[in-house]
N, C-alpha and C positions, 0 to 999 in steps of 0.2 A: 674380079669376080668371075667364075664359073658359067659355062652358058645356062646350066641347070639352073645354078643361083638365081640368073636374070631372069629366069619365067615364074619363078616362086610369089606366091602372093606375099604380100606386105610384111603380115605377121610372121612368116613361116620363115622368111627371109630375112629378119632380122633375129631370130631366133638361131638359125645358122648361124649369124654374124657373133651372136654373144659367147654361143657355145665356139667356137673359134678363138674368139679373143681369149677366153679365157683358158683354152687349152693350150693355147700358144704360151702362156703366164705359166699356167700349172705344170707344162714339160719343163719348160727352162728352170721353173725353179725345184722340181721335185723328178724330172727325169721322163723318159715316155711311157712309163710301168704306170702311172699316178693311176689311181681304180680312175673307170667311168663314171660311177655315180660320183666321185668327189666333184670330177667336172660340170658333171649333171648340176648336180646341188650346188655349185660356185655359180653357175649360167640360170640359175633360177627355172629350169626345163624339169618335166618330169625325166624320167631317165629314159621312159619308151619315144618318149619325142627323142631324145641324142640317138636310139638305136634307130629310129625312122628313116633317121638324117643320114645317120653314120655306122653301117650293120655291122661294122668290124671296129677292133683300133686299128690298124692299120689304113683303112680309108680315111679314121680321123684325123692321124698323126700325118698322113699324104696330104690331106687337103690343106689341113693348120701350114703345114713347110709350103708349098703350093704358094698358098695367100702370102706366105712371108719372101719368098722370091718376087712374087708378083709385083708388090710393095715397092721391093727394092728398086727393080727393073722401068717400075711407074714414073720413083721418083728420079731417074734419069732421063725419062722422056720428058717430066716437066722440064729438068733442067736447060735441052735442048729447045723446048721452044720459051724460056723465060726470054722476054726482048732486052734483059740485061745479063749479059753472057759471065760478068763476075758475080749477081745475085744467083745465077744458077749454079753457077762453081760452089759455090762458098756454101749453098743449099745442099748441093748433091752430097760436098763432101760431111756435113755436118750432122743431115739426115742420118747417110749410110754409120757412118760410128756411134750413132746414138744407138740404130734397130742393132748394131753388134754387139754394144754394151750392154744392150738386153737380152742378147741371146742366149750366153751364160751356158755354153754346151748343145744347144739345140739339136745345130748343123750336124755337128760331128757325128751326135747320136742318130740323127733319122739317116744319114748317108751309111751309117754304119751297119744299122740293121735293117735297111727299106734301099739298096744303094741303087736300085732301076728302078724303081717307084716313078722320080723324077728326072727330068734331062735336065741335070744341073750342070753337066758341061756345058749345051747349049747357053741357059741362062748366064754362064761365066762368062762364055763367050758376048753374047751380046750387050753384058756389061763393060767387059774391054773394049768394047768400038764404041760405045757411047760415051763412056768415059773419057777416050780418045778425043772423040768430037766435044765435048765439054771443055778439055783441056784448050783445044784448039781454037775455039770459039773466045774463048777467055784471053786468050793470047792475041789475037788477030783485034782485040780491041784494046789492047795496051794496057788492060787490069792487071792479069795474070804475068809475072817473071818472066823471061823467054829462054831462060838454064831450068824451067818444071818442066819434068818428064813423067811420062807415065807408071814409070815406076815408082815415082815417088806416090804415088795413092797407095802403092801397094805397104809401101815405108810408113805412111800413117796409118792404114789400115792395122799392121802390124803393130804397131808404139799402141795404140788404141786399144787392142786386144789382149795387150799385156797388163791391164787394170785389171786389178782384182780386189772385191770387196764383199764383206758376207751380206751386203746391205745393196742393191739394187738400185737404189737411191742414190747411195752414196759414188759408187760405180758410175752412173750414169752423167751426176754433178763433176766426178770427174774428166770422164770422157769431154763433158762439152768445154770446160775449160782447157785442159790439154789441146782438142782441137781449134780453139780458138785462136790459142797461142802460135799454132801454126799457121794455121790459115792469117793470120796477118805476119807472118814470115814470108809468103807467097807474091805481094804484093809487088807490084813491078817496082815501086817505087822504090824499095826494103830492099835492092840487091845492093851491094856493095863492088864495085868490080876491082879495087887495091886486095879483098880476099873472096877470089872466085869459089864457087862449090867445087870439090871434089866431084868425078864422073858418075852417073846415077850408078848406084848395085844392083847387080842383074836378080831382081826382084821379079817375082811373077804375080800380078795381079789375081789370078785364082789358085795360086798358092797361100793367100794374104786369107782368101775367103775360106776356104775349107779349114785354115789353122784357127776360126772365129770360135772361141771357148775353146778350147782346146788346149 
């Protein structure tokens, strides 16, 4: 949340939060052009309340990506302090492909036409070291494989993002089954050493993310 956010009184505050959610919804599925008032009227706000909030679309379309990096980023910090370092693994990776398999184009689109709006390097970046340390953590308790490498999130990230469905739903029930299936591949137990992995592919973790809908 925004420092602005956090001084907002109650109602006003959560009235942000709807009009967000639901522009977050109405980009991915209908692009960043969607009118305002469609938003408006999904978010049950008059429309002069959204322009209160948000005087442009572009502060809208910044804040909506903003709170959806944020998210991401959050739920790598839970993962770091979950006191069970496979429950946060198997969280982190499970979360992150679901909010992708919603994304449905987002990313591509706001980086495309807003591409200094936000420091999404930064943010890449500090999801490569957290990740890193999630990885690490997972391993150092004997849950995690000790041949996972960091590039293999990038490996699911990617296999994940190659779902496609005109159905949201459907996409999304995918995504979690697919990573399911992996994520118990992961397992330290599940390595097989008569047939080792092939060496990780030089995959880039915020190559995996910017290709998200895409």
């Amino acid at each position: 949340m925004s420092t602005d956010a956090s001084h907002m009184r109650a109602d006003a505050r959560q009235n942000r939060d709807r009009i967000l959610e639901v522009a977050q919804r109405l980009f991915a599925e209908r692009g960043l052009d969607v009118p305002m008032a469609a938003i408006a009227r999904r978010a049950g706000v008059g429309i002069a309340t959204l322009y209160r909030r948000f005087p442009t679309r572009e502060a809208l379309v910044t804040e909506a990506f903003a709170e959806q990096i944020g998210h991401c980023l959050s739920v790598l910090d839970d993962a770091l302090a979950d006191p069970d370092p496979w429950h946060g693994f198997c969280t982190a990776i499970e979360t992150v492909c679901a909010m992708l398999s919603g994304d449905r184009g987002l990313s591509a689109a706001f980086i495309g036409a807003y591409p200094h709006a936000v420091d999404v390097t930064g943010a890449q970046e500090r999801a490569l070291r957290e990740f890193a340390a999630v990885i690490e953590r997972a391993k150092r308790a004997g849950e995690l494989r000790a041949d996972f490498a960091i590039e293999d999130v990038a490996m699911v990230i990617m296999a994940n993002n190659g779902i496609t469905s005109d159905s949201p739903e459907t996409a999304l029930a995918a995504s979690r089954r697919l990573v399911a299936y992996l994520i118990n591949s992961f397992r330290a137990g599940h390595a097989d050493p008569s047939r080792p992995l092939p060496p990780p592919a030089p995959l880039q973790l915020r190559d995996a993310f910017d290709q998200a809908g895409t």
